[in-house]
C-alpha positions in Angstrom: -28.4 136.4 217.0 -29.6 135.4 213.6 -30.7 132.6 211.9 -28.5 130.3 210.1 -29.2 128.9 206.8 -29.5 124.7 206.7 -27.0 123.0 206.2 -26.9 120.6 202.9 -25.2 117.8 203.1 -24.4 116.1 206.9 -21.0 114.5 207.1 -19.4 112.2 209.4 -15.8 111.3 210.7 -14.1 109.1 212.0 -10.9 110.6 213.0 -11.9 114.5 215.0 -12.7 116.1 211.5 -9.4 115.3 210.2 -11.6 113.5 207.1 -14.9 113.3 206.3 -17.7 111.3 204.5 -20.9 112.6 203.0 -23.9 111.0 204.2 -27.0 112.9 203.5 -27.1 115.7 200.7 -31.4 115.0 200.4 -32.4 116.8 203.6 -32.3 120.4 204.9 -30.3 119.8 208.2 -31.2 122.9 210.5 -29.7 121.1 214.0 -27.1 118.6 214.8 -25.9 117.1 218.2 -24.0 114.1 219.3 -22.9 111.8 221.9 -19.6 112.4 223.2 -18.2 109.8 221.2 -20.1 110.3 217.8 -21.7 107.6 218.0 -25.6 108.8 218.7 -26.7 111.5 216.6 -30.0 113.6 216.9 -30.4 115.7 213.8 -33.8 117.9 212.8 -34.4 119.3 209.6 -36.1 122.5 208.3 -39.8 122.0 208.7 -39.9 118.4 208.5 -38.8 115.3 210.2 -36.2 115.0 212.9 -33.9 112.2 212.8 -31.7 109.4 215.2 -28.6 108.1 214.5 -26.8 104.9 216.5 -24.5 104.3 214.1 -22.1 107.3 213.7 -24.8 109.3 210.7 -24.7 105.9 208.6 -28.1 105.2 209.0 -31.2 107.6 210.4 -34.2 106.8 211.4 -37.3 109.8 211.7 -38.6 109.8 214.8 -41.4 113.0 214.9 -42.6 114.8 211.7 -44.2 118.2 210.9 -42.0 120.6 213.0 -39.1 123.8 212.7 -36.4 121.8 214.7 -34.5 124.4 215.5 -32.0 123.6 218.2 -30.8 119.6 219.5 -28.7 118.3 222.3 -27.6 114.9 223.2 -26.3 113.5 226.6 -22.4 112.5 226.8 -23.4 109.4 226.6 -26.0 109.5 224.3 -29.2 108.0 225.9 -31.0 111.3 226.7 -31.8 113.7 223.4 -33.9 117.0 223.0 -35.1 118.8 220.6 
């Protein structure tokens, strides 16, 4: 299995990918996992900081610094994330 590039820009939607909005194009976005519902996302980036959402990826807040996040997952409902 080999590595993926990051991603560049981390988009969100509101209707099962049918549209989306861009949200982030500053970060390197290596790993990305939601709630069942969208709306808690745990994100890490390449090397740096990794990142919690509550709001559906409008705002993100950093949460632990200095590491290769390379895989995420979130709970169904959202209240248990890994990293």
């Amino acid at each position: 299995m080999g590595r993926r590039a990051p991603v560049d820009e981390e988009r969100t939607s509101a209707d099962s990918g049918g549209s989306s909005t861009a949200r982030d194009a500053s970060r390197a976005w290596r790993t990305v996992s939601s709630s069942a519902d969208g709306r808690v996302l745990v994100a890490g980036t390449n090397g740096g900081q990794l990142y919690v959402s509550t709001d559906f990826g409008v705002t993100w807040n950093a949460r632990a610094t200095g590491q290769f996040w390379w895989g995420s997952a979130a709970s169904a409902d959202g209240r248990r994330l890994y990293a």
